[in-house]
C-alpha positions in Angstrom: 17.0 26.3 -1.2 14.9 23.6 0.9 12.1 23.5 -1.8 15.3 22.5 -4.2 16.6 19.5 -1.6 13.3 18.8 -1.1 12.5 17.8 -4.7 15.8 16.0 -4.6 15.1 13.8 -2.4 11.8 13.3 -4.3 13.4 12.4 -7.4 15.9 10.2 -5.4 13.1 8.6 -3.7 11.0 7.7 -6.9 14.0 6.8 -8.9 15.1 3.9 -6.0 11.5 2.9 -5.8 11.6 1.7 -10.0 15.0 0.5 -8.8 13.9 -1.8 -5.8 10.5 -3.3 -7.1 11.2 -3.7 -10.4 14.5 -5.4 -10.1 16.4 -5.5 -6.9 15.7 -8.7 -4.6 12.1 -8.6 -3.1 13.9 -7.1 0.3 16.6 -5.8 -0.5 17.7 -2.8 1.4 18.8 0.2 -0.9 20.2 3.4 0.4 21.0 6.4 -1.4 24.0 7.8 -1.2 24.0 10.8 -3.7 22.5 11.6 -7.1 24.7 14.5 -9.1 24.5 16.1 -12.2 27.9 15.8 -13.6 29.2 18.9 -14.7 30.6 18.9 -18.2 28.6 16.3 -18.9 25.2 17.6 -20.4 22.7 14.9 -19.4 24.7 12.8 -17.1 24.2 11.9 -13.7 26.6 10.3 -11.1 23.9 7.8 -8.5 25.6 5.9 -5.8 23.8 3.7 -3.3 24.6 1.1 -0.9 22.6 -2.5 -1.6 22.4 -5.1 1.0 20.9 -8.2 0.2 20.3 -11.2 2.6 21.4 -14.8 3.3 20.4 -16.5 -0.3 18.7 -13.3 -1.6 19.0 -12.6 -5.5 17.9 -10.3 -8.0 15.7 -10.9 -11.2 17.7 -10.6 -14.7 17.8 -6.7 -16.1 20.2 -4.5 -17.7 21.4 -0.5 -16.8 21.4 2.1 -19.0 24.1 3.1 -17.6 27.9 2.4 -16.9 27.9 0.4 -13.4 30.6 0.4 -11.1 30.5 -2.3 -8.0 32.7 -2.5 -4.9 31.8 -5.4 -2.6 31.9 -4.3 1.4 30.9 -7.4 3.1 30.1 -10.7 2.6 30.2 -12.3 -1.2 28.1 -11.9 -4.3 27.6 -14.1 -7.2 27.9 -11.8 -10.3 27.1 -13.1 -14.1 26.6 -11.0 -17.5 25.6 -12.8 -20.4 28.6 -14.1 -22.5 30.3 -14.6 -19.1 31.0 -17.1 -16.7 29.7 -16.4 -12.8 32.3 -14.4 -10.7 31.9 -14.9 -7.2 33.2 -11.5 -5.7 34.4 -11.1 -1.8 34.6 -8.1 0.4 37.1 -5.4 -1.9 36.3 -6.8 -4.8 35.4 -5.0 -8.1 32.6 -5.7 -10.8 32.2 -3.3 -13.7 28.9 -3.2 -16.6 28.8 -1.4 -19.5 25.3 0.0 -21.3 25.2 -3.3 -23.7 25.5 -6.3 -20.9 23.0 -8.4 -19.6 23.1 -8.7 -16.0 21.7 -12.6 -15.5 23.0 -12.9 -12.1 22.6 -11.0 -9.3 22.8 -12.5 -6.0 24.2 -13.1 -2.1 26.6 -16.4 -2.5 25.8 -17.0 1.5 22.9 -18.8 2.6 23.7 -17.6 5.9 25.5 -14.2 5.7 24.0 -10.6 4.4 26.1 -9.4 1.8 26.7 -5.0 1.3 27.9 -3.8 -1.7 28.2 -0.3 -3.2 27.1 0.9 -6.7 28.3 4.1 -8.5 27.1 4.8 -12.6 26.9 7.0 -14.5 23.5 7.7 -16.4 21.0 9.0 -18.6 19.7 11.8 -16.3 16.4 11.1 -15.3 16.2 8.0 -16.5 16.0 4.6 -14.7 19.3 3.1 -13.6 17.9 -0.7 -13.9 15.7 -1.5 -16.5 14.0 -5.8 -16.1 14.4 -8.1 -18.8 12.5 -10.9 -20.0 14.1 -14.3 -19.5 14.7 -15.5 -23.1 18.7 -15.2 -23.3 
């Protein structure tokens, strides 16, 4: 049973390791909340962390293979997909992505104040949840 949480928390670790350097604000703190396979759902996984980025920080352009839930905690984030206007969302605000979208902006709306938010999706198991993108949009 401990060799089994053990390599969980491997495969967490690793997974949020492609999820913070390639994509997530250079600093940004990432915490992993849980990783489950979903049952019923052959290949799926439910990942939720918690992602706190600080005064001014902002993430590079990517996209999730995944469905990508958001529920703001504290502070205010600056949210933009491509085809979309910015949305600047405030502590109990919602953001959803699908598969397809483009997420172009990513980023703390305070220059002054850390901003938490959580993330839930559902994924591709073992697959990266954040995948960069080139900026040619």
């Amino acid at each position: 049973m401990k060799t089994v949480t053990l390599l969980k928390q491997i495969a967490l670790t690793a997974l949020l390791s492609i999820v913070s350097l390639a994509t997530l604000a250079q600093g940004a703190k990432v915490i992993p909340l849980i990783k489950q396979q979903l049952a019923g759902m052959n290949n799926k996984e439910g990942l939720m962390l918690m992602v706190e980025y600080g005064p001014g920080m902002s993430a590079k352009a990517h996209r999730h293979d995944a469905n990508i839930f958001v529920y703001v905690l504290e502070g205010s984030v600056t949210m933009q997909l491509a085809g979309s206007e910015p949305l600047t969302l405030v502590a109990g605000d919602t953001f959803y992505e699908s598969e397809q979208d483009i997420h172009l902006i990513s980023e703390n709306a305070s220059s002054n104040e850390t901003a938490k938010f959580l993330v839930f999706s559902v994924k591709n198991k073992n697959l990266p949840v954040v995948i960069p993108i080139q900026q040619q949009l």
